[in-house]
C-alpha positions in Angstrom: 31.6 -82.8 105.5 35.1 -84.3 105.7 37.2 -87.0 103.5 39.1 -89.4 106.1 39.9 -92.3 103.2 39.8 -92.6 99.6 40.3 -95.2 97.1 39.8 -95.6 93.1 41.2 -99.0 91.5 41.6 -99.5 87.5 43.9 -96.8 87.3 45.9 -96.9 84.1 49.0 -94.9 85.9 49.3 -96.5 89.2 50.5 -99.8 90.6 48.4 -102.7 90.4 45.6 -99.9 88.9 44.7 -98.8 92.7 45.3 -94.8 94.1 44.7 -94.9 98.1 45.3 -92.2 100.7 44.6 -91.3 104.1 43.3 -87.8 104.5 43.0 -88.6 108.6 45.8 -88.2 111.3 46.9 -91.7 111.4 49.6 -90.2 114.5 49.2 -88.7 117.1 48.2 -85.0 117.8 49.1 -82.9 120.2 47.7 -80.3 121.7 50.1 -77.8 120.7 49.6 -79.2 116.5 47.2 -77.2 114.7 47.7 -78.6 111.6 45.3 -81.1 112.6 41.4 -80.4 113.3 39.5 -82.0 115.4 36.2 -84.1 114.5 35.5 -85.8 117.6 37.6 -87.2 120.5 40.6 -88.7 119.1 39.9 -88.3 115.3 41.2 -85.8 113.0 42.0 -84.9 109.9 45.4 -83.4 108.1 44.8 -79.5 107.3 47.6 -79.7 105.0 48.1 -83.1 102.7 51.6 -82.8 100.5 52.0 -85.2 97.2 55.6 -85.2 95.9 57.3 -86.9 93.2 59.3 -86.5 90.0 58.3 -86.4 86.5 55.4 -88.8 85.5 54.5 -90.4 88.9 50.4 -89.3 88.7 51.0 -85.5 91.1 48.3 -84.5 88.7 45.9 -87.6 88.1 45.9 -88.2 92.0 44.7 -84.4 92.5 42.2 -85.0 89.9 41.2 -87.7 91.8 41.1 -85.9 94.7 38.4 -83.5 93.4 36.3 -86.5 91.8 35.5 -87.7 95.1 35.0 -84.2 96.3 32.0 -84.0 93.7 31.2 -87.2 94.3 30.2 -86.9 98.0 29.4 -83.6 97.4 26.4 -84.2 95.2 27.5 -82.9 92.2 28.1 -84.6 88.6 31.0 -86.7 88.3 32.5 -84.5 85.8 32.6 -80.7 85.8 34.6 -78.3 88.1 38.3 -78.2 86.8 38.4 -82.1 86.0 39.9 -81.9 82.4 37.8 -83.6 79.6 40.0 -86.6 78.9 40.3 -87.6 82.3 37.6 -90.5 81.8 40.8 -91.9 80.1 42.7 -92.3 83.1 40.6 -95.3 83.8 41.3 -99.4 82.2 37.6 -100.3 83.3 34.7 -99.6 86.0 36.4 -98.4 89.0 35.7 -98.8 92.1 35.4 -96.0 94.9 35.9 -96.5 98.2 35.4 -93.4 100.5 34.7 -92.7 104.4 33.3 -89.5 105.1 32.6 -87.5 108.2 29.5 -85.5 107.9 27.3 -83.8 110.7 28.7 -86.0 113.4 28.8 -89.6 111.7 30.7 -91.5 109.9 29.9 -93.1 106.3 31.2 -95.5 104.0 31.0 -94.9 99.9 31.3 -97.7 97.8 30.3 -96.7 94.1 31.2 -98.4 90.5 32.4 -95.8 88.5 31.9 -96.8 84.5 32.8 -94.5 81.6 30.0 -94.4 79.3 29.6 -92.6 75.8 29.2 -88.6 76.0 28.5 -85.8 73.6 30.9 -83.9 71.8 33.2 -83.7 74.7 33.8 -87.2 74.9 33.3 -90.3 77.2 31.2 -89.2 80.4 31.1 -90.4 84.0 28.1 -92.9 85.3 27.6 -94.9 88.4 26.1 -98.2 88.3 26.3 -100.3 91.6 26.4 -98.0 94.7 26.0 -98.7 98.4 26.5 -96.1 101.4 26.7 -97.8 104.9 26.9 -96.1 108.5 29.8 -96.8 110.6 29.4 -97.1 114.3 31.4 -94.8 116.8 34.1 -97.5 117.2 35.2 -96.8 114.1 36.5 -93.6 115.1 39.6 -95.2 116.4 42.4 -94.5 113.9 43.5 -98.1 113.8 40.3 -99.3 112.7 39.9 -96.4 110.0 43.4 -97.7 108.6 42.3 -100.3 107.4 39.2 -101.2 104.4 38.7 -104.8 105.6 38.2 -103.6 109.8 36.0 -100.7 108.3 33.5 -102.7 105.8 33.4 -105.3 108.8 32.2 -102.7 111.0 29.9 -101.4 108.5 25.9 -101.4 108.2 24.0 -100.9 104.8 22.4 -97.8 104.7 21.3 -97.0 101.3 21.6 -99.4 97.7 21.1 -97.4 94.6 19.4 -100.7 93.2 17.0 -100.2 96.1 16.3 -96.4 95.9 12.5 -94.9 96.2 11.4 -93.6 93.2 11.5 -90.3 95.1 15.1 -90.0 95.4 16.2 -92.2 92.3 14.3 -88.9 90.2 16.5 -86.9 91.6 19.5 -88.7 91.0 20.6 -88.8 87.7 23.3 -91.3 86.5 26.3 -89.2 86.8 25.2 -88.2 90.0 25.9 -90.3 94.1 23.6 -91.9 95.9 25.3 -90.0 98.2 23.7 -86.6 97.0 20.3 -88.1 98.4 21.4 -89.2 101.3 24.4 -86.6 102.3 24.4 -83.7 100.5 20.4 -82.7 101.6 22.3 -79.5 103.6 23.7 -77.8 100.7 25.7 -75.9 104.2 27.7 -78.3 104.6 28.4 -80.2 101.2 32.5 -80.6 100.8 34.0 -77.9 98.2 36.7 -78.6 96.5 38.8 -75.8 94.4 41.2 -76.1 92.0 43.8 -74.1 91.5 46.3 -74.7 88.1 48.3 -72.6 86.0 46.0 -70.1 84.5 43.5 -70.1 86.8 44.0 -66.5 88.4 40.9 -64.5 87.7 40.4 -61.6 89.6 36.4 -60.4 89.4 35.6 -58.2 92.4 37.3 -55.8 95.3 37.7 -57.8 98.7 38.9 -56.2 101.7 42.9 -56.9 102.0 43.7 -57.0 98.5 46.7 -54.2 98.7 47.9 -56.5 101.9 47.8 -59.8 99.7 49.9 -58.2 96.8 52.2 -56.2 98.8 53.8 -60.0 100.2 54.6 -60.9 96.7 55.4 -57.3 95.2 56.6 -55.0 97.9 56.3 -51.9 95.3 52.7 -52.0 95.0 50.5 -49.8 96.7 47.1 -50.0 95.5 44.5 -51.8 92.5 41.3 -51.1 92.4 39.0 -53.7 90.4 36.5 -52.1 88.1 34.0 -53.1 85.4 34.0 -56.7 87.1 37.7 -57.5 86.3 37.3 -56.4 83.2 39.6 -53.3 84.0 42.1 -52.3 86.8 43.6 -49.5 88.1 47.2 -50.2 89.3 49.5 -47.7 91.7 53.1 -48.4 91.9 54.7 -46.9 95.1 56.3 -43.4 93.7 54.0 -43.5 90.0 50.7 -42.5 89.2 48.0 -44.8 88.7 47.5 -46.8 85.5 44.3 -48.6 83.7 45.0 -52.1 82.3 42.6 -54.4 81.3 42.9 -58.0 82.5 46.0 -59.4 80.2 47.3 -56.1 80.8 47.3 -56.5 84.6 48.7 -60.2 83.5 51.7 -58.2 81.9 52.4 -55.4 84.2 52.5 -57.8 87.3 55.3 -60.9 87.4 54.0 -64.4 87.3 54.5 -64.9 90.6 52.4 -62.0 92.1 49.7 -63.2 89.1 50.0 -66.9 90.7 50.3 -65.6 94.4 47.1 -63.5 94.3 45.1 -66.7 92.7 46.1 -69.0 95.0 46.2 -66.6 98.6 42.3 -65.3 96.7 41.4 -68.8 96.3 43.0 -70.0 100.1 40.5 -67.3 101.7 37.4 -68.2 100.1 38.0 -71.9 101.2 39.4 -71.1 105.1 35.8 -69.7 104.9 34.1 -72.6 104.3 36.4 -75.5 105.3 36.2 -77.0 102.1 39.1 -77.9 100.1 41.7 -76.2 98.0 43.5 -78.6 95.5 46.9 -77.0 94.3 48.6 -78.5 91.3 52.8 -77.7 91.3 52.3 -75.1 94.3 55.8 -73.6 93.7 55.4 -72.6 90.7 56.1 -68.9 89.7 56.9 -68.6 93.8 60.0 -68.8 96.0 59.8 -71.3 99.2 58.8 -69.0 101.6 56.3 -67.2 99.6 54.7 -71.0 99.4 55.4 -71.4 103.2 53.1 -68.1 104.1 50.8 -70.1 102.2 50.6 -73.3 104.0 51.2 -71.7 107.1 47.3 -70.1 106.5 46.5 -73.6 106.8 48.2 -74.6 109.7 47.0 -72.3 112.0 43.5 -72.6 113.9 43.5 -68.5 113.7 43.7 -68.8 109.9 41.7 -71.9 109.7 38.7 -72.2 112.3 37.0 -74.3 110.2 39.8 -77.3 109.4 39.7 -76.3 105.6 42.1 -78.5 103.8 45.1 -77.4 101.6 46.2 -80.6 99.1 49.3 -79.5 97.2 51.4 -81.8 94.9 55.3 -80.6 94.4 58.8 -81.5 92.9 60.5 -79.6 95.2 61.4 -81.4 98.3 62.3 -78.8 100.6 58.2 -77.9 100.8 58.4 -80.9 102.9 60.7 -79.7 105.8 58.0 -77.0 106.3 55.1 -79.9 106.8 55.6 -80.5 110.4 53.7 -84.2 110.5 54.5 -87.2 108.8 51.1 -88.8 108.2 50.1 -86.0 106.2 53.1 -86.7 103.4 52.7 -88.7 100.7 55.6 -89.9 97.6 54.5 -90.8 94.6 57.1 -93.3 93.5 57.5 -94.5 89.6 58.3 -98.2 89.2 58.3 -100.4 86.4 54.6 -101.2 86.6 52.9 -97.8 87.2 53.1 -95.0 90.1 52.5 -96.2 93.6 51.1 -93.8 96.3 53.3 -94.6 99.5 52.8 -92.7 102.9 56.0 -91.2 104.7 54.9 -91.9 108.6 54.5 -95.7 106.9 58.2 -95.8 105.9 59.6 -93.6 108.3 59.6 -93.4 112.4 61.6 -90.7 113.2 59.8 -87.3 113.1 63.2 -85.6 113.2 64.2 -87.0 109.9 64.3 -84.1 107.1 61.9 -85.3 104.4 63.4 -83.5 101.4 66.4 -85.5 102.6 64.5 -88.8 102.7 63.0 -88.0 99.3 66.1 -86.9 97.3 67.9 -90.3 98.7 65.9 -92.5 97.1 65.3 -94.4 100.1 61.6 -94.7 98.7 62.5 -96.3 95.5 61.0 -93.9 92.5 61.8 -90.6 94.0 64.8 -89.9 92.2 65.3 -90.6 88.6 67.2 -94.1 87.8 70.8 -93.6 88.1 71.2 -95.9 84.5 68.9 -93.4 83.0 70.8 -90.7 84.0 74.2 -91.8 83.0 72.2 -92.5 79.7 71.8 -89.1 79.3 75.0 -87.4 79.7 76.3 -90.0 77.4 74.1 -89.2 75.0 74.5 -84.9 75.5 78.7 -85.9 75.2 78.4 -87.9 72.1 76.1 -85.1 70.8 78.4 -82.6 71.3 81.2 -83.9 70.4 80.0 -84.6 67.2 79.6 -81.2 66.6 82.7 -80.0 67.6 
């Protein structure tokens, strides 16, 4: 099961209240890409997906978003997984989702109100009300029809209305639960998975074959850890030293962050190349130089690595990630204006694939990808006057 599009409107963050991305290869692939995997003749979808923006432009909020649909198509509850509690709170009103989705050779169209309702002592709670999923005919498999909501809904047959659901299925579909668990998710084999990978979320639980190899690329000095006592304890060998038993915060301590933050993301990165699901990566560079992050997407980008088109979305400040990102369709900004972030594709705005994109981004040429030039004068006024007054 594969996301091609996704939509959410009554966003308090973004522009007009909509989020909308393509997670399909609008361009052209050749045959020599394999950052792109194949679906069917002439349709694929984007093995790596890059978000970038500054400070406050909804990097996080469109990941979340990300792994709402995920569950959402996927069967499970609306809220769970690594979807923060307040995150109901990121919409003004019911939203509507919009989703195509490529599962077991078809494609399918998702269109679900999403309403906030009142929850337990975690807060407001996720519940669909009006929810259609329609089937999409095999001409919709050319990438200018998929690029565009109005050619798809037109090409679109109703399949399944949650007002119209038999008892049997509406039982097992509770409210903050898809129609599209009845009618996709039946093969729990192929159900999309979606992981999520923020700060603090390295856990290490079990041995698995290549761990030395793994740590070794982001600490050359170690030589071996053994995981005992189901990560409760470790036993760590430093080239040259004898072996020493930490528990988990010890291991934490002993090792930087960036071996801490390598291991849980390249430990995370395996399990979903094995699945082809999806691994969601909030601020990928942090804790790691740029070509300790390039090793990773490079997992993704290969079909030796990545038989089974698993999907790396990664959201960054850093620019320079970009260069690394061979296609253009696959790289979205996330621009700040007056009125709310707005999602705007790179292959949209720019033709050339020989362009550098960190270049393109720190120019500003996408208006809200640098910071205001006003606001920054603003501020080394202010640090001046500051200091001199304390001189």
């Amino acid at each position: 099961m594969k996301l091609l599009k996704v939509r959410f409107d009554h966003l308090t963050m973004f522009e007009d209240g909509v989020f909308d991305i393509d997670l399909f290869a609008s361009d052209r692939v050749t045959a020599s890409d394999e950052s792109a995997f194949e679906l069917a003749d002439h349709l694929y979808v984007n093995c790596i997906v890059a978000l970038a923006g500054i400070n406050a432009t909804g990097k996080t909020t469109a990941l979340n978003l990300l792994e709402l649909a995920c569950r959402i198509v996927d069967g499970s509850p609306a809220r769970g997984g690594a979807l923060p509690s307040t995150f109901p709170a990121a919409f003004d009103g019911p939203s509507k989702l919009k989703c195509v989705v490529w599962h077991a050779g078809r494609l399918y169209l998702l269109e679900s109100v999403l309403q906030t309702v009142e929850g337990g002592d975690d807060g407001p709670e996720f519940a669909f009300s009006d929810e259609v999923i329609y089937s999409l005919p095999a001409k919709a498999l050319k990438r200018a029809a998929l690029a565009s909501w109005t050619d798809i809904k037109e090409l679109a047959s109703p399949l399944c209305d949650r007002a119209q659901m038999p008892d049997s299925w509406a039982a097992l579909t509770p409210p903050d639960v898809s129609v599209a668990a009845a009618v996709l998710a039946k093969d729990f084999g192929h159900r999309v998975r979606a992981t999520t990978l923020r700060d603090g979320g390295f856990r290490l639980t079990e041995q698995f074959n290549g761990l030395d190899d793994v740590l070794r690329v982001f600490d050359s000095g170690i030589e071996h850890l053994e995981v005992r006592d189901s990560g409760r304890a470790f036993v760590l060998t430093f080239t040259g030293r004898d072996p020493i038993t930490v528990s988990e915060r010890g291991l934490t301590e002993v090792l930087s962050s960036g071996t801490v933050r390598g291991l849980g993301l390249v430990q995370r990165a395996m399990r979903v190349l094995r699945s082809g699901g999806y691994l969601l990566v909030d601020e990928v560079e942090n804790h790691l130089n740029r070509q300790l992050v390039n090793v990773v997407l490079d997992l993704f980008a290969a079909r030796k690595t990545n038989p089974n088109g698993a999907t790396l979305v990664f959201t960054t400040h850093y620019p320079q990630l970009l260069d690394h990102v061979h296609r253009k369709d696959n790289v979205f900004f996330l621009a700040r204006r007056d009125f709310g972030a707005r999602v705007v594709k790179y292959a949209d705005r720019v033709k050339r694939i020989e362009n550098k994109k960190s270049e393109v981004f720190a120019s500003n040429f996408v208006k809200g990808t640098a910071p205001r030039y006003a606001d920054v004068r603003a501020l080394k006024e202010l640090v001046a006057e500051e200091v001199s007054d304390e001189r």
